[in-house]
MMTF fields as JSON, N, C-alpha, C and O atoms, coordinates in Angstrom:
{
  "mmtfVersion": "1.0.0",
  "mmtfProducer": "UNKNOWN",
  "numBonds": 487,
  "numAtoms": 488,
  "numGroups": 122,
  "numChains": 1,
  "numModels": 1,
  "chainsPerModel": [1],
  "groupsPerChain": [122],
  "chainIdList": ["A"],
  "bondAtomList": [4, 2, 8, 6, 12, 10, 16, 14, 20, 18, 24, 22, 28, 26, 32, 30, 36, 34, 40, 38, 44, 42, 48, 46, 52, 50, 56, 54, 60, 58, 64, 62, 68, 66, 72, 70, 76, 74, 80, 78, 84, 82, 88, 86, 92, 90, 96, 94, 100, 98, 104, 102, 108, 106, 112, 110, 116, 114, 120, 118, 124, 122, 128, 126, 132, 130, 136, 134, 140, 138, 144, 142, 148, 146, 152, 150, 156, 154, 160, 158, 164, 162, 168, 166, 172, 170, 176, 174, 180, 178, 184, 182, 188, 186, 192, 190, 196, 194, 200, 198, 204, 202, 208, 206, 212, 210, 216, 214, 220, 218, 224, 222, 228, 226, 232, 230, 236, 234, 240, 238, 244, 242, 248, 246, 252, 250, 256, 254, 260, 258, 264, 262, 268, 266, 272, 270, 276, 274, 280, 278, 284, 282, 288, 286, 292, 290, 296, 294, 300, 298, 304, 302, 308, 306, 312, 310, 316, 314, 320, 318, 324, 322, 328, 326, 332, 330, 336, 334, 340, 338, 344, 342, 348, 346, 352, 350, 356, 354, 360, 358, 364, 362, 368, 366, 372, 370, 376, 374, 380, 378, 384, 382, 388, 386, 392, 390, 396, 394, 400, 398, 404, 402, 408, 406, 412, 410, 416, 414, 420, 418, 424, 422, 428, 426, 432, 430, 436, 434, 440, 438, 444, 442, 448, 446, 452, 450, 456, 454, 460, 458, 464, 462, 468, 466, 472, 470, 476, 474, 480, 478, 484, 482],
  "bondOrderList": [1, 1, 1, 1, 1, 1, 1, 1, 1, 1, 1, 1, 1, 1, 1, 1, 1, 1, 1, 1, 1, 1, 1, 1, 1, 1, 1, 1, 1, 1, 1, 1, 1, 1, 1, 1, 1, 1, 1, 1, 1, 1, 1, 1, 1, 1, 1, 1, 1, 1, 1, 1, 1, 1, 1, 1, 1, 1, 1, 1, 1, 1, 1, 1, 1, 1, 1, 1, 1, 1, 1, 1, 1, 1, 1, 1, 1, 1, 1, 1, 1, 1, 1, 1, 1, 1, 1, 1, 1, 1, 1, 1, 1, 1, 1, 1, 1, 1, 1, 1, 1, 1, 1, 1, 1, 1, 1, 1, 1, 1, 1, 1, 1, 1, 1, 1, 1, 1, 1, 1, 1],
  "groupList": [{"groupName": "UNK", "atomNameList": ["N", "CA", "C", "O"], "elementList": ["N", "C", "C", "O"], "formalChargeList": [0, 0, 0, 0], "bondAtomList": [1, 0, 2, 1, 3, 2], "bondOrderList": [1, 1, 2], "singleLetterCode": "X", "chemCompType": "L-PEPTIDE LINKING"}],
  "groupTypeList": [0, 0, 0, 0, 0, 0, 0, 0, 0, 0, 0, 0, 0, 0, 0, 0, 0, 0, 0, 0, 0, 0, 0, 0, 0, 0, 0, 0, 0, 0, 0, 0, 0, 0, 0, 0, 0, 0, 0, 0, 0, 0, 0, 0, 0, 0, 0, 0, 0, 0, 0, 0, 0, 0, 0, 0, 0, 0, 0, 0, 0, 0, 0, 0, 0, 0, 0, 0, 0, 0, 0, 0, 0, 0, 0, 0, 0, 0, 0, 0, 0, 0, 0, 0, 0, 0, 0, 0, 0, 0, 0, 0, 0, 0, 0, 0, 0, 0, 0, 0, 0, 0, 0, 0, 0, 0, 0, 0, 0, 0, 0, 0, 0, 0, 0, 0, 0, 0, 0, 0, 0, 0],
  "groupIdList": [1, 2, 3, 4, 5, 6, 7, 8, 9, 10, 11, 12, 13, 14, 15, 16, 17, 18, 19, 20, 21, 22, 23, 24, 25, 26, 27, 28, 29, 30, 31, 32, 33, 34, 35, 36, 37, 38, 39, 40, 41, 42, 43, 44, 45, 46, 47, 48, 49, 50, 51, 52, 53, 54, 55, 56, 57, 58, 59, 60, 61, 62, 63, 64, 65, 66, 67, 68, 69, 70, 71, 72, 73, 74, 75, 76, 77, 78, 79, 80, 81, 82, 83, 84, 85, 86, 87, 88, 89, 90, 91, 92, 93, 94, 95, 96, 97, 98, 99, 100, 101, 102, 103, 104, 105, 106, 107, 108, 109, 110, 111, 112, 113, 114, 115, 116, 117, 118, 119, 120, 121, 122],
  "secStructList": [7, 7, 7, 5, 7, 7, 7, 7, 6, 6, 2, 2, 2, 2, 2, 2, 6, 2, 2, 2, 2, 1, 4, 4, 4, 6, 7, 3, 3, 3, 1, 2, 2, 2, 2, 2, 2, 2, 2, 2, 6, 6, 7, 7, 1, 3, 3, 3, 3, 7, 6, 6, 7, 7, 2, 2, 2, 2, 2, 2, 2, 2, 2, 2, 6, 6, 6, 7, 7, 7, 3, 3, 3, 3, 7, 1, 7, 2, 2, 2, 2, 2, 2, 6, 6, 6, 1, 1, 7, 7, 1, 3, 3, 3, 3, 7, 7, 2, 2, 2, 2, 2, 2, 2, 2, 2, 6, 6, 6, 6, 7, 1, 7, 6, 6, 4, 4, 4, 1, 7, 7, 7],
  "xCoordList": [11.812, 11.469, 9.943, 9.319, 9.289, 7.609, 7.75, 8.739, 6.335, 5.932, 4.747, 3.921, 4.423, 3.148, 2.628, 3.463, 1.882, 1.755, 0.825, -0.326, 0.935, -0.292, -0.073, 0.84, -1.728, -1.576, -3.075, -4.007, -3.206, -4.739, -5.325, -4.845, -6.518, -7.761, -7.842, -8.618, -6.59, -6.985, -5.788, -5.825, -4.644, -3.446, -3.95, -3.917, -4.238, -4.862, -6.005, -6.063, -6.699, -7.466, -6.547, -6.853, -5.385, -5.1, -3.944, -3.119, -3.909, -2.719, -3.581, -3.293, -5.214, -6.056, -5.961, -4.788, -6.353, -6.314, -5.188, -5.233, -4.251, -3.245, -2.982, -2.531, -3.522, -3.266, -5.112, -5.58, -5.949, -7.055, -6.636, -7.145, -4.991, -4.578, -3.862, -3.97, -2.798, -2.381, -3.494, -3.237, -4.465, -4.779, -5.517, -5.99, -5.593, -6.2, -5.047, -4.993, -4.238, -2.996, -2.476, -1.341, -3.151, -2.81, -1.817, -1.41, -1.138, 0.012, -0.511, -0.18, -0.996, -1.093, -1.042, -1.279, -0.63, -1.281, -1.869, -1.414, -2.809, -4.182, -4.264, -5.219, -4.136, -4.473, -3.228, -2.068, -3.583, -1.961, -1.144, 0.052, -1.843, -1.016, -0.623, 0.309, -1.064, -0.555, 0.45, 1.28, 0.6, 1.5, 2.732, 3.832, 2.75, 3.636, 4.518, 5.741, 3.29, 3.939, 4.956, 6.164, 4.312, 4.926, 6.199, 7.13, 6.553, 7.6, 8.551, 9.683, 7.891, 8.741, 9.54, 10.743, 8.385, 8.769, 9.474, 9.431, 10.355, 10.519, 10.02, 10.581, 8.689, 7.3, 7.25, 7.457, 6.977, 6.651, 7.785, 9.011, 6.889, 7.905, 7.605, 8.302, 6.379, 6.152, 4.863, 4.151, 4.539, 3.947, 2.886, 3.216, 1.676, 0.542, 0.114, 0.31, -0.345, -0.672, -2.022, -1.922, -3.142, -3.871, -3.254, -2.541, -3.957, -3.776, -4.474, -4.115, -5.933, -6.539, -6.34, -7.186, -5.066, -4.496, -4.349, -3.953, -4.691, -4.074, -3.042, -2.459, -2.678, -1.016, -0.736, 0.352, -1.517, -1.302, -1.09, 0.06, -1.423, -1.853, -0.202, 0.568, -0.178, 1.442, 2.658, 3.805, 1.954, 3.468, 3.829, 4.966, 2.956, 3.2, 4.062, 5.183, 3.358, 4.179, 5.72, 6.735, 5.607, 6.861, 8.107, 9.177, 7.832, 8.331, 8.99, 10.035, 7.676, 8.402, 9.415, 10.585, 8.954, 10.144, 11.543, 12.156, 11.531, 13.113, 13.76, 13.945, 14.955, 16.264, 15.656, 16.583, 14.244, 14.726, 14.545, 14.412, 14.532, 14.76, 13.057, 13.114, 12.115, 10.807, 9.932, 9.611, 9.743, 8.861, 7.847, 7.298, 7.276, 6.303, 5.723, 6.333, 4.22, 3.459, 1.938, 1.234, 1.681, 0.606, -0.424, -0.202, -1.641, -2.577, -3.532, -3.696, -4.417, -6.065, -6.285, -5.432, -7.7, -7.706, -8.34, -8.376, -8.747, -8.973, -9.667, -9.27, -10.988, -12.138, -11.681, -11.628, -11.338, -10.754, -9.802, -9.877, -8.381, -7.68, -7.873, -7.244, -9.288, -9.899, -10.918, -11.122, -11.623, -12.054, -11.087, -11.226, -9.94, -9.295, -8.605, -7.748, -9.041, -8.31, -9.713, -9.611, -11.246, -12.069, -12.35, -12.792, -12.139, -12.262, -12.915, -13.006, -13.443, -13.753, -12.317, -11.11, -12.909, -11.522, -10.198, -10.051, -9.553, -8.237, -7.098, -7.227, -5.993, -5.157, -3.555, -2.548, -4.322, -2.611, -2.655, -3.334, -1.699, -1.72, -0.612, -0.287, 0.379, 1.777, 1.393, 0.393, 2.149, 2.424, 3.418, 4.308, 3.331, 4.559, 5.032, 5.72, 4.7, 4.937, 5.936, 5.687, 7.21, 8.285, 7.777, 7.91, 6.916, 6.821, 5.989, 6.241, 5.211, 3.514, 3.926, 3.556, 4.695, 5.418, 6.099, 5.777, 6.706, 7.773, 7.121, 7.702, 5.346, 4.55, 3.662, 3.31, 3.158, 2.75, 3.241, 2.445, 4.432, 5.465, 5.632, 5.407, 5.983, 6.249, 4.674, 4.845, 3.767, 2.674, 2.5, 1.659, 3.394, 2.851, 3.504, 3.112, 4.635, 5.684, 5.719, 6.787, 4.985, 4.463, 5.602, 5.802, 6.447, 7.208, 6.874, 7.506, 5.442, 4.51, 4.561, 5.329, 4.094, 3.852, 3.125, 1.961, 3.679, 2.888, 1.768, 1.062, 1.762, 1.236, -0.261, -1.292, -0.404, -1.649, -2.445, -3.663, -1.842, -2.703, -3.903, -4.678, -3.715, -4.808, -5.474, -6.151, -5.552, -6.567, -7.257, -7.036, -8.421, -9.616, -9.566, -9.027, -10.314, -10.35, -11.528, -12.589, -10.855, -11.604, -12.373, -13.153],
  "yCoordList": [6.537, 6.897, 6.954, 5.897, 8.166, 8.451, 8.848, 9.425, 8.436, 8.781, 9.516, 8.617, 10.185, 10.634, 10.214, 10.748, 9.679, 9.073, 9.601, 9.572, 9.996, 11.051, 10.543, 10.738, 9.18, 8.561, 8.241, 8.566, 7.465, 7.807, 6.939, 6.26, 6.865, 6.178, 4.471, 3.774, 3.871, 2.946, 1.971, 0.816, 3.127, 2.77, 2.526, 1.45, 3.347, 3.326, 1.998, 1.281, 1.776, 0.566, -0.701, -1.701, -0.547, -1.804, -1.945, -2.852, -1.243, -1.152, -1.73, -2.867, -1.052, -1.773, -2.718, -2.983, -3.668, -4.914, -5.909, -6.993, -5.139, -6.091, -6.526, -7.535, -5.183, -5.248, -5.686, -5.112, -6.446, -7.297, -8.894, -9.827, -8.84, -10.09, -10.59, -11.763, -9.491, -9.486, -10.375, -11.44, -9.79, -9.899, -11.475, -12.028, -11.825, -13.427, -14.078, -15.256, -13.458, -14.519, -14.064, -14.393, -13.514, -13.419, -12.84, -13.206, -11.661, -11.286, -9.747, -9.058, -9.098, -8.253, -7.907, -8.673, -6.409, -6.562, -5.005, -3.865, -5.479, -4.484, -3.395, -3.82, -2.219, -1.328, -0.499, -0.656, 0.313, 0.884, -0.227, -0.406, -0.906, -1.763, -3.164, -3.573, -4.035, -4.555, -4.089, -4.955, -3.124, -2.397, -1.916, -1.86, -1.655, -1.507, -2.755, -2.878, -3.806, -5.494, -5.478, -5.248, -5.731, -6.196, -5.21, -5.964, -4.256, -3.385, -4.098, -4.505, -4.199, -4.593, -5.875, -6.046, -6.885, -8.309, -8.713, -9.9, -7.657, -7.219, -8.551, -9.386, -8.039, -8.999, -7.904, -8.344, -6.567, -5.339, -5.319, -5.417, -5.158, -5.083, -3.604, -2.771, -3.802, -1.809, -1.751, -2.733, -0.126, 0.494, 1.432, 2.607, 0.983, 2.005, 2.989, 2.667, 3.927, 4.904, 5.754, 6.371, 5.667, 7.054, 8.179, 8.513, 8.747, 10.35, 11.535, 12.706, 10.657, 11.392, 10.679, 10.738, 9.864, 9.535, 10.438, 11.596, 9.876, 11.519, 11.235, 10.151, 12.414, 12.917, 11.832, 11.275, 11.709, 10.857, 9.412, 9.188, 8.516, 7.54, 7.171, 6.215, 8.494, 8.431, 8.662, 8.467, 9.285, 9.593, 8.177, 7.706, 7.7, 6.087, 5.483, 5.743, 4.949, 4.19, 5.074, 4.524, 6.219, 6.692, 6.346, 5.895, 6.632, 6.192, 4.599, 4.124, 3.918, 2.621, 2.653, 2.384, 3.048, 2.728, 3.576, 3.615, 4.225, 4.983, 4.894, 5.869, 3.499, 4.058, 2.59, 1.884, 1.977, 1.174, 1.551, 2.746, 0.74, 0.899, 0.269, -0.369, 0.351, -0.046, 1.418, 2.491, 0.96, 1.633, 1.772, 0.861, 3.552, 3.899, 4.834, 5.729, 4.225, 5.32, 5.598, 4.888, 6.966, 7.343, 7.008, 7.312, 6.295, 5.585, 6.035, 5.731, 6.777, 7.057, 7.192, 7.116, 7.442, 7.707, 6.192, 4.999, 6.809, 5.419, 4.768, 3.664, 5.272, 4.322, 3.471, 2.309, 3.687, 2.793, 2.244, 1.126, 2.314, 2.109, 0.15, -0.888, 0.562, -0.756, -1.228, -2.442, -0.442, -1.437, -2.316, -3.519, -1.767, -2.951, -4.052, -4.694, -4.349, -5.13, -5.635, -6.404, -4.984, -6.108, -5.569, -6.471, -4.267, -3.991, -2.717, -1.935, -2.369, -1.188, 0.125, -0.037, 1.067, 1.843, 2.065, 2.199, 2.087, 1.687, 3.274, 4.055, 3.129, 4.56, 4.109, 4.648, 2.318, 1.709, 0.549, 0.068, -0.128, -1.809, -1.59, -0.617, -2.865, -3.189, -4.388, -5.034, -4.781, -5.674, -7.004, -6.634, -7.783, -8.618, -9.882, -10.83, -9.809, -10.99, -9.765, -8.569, -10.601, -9.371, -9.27, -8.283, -10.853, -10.947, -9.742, -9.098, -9.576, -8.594, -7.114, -6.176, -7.037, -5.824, -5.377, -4.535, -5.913, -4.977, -5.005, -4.385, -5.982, -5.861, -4.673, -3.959, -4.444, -3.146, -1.999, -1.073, -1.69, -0.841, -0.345, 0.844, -1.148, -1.077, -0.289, 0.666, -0.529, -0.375, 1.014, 1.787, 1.304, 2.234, 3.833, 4.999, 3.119, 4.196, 4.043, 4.473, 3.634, 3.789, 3.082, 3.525, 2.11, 1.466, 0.372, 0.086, -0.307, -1.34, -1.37, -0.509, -1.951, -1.729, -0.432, -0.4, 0.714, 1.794, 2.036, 3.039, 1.234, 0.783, 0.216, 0.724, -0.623, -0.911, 0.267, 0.263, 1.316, 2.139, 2.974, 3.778, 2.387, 3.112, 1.605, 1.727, 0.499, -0.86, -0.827, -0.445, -1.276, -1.392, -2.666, -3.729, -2.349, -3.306, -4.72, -4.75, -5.389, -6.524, -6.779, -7.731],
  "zCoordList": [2.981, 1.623, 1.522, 1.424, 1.542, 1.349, 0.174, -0.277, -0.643, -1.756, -2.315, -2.479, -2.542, -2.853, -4.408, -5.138, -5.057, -6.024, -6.939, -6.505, -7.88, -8.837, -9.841, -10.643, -9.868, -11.329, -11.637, -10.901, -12.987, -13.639, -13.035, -12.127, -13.514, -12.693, -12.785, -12.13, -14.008, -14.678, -13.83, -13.404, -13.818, -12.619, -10.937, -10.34, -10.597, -9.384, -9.419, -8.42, -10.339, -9.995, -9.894, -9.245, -10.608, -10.738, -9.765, -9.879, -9.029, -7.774, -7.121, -6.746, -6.672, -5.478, -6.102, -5.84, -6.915, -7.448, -6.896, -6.316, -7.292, -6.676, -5.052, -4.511, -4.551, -3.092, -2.835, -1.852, -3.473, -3.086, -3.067, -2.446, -4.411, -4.405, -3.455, -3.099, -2.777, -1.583, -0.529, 0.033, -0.472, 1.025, 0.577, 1.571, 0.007, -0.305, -0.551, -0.903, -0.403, -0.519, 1.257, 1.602, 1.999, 2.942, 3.468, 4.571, 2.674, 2.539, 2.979, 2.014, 3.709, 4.438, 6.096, 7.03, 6.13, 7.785, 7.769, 7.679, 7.872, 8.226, 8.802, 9.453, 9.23, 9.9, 10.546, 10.165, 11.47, 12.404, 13.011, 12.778, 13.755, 14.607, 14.223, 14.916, 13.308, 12.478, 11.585, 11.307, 11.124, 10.149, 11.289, 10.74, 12.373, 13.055, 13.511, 13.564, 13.88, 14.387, 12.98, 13.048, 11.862, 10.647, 10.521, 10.236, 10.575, 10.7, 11.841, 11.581, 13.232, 13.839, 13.897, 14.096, 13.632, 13.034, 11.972, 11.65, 11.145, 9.945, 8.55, 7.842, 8.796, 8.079, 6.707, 5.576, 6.929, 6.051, 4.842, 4.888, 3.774, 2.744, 1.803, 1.223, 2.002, 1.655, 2.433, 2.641, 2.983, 3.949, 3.031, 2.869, 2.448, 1.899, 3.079, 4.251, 2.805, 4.057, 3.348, 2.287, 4.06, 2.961, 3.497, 4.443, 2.263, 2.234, 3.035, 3.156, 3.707, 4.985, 6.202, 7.093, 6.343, 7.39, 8.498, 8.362, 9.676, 10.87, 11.221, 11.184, 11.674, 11.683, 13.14, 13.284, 13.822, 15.019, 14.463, 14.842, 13.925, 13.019, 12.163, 12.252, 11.32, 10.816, 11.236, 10.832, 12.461, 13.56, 13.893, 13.904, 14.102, 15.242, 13.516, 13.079, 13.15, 11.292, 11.656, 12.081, 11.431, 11.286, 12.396, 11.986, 14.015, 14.76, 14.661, 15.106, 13.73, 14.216, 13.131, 13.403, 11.578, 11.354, 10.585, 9.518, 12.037, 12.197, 11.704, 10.975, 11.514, 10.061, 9.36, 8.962, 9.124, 8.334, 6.799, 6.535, 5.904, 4.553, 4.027, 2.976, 4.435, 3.989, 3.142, 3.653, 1.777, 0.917, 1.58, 2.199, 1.504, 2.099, 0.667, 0.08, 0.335, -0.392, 0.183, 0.901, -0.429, -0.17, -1.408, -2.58, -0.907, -2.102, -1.647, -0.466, -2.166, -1.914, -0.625, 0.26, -0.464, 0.85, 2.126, 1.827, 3.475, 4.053, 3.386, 3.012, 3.01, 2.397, 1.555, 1.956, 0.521, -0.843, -0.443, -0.952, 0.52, 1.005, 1.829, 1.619, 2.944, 3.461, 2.426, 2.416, 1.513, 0.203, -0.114, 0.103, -0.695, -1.493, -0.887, -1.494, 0.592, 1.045, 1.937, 2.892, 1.389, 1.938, 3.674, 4.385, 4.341, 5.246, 5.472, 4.525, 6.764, 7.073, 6.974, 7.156, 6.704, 6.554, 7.186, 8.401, 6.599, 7.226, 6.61, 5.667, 7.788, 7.515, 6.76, 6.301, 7.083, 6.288, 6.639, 7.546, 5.711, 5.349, 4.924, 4.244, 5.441, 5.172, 4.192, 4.504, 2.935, 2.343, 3.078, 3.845, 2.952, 3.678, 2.402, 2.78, 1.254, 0.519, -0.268, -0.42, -0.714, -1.657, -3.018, -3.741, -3.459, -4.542, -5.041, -6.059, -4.392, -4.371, -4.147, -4.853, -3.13, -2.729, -4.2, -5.038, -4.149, -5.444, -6.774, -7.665, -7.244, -8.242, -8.102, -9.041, -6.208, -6.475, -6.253, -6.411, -5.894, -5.812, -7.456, -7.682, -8.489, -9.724, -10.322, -11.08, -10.116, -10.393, -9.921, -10.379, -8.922, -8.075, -8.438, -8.466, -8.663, -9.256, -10.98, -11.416, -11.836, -13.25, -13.87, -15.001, -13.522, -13.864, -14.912, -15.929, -14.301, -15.078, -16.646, -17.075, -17.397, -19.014, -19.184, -18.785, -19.755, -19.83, -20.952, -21.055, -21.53, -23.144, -22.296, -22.737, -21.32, -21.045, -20.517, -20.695, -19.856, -19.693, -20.208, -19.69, -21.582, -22.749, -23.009, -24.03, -22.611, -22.776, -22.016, -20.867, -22.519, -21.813, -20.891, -21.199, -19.533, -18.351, -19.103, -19.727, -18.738, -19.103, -18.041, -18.058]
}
């Protein structure tokens, strides 16, 4: 299940947000090959990917994971991608906490309170 995700600027911040909370809660894995371990270790609970990912890069993600059932979206590109998780750029980061996973999944797919989207960021 890939997603491509087309949402406002205020959404998108607050997805990286969450996945900055992720990674201080230690609930990430970083890069291609971490994101593959975590797939294989079945650690991965959803699969971010950018959107100037190379096709070599997403072939490997894809290969590994063949028939399983792990949420895969596409979020910004590398740069902002390893911003929000505090790193040099990155083509993808697996989530591994469910709690976080399915808060930014919800977030991700506009499920969230849609009413905050017009409040101002504190």
């Amino acid at each position: 299940m890939r997603t491509r995700v087309m949402m406002g600027t205020s959404r998108r911040r607050r997805a990286y947000r969450l996945l900055g909370l992720a990674r201080r809660a230690g609930a990430v894995a970083p890069g291609t090959a971490a994101v593959r371990r975590a797939i294989r270790e079945g650690e991965a609970r959803l699969v971010l990917m950018a959107e100037d990912a190379s096709s070599v890069q997403l072939g490997k993600i894809q290969t590994t994971l063949h028939d399983r059932t792990i949420p895969q979206v596409f979020l910004g590109d590398r740069d902002m991608l390893g911003a929000a998780v505090g790193l040099a750029p990155l083509s993808a980061v697996a989530v591994t906490s469910v709690s976080l996973a399915d808060r930014l999944l919800a977030e991700l797919e506009g499920s969230s309170d849609e009413s905050s989207e017009n409040e101002p960021e504190a």
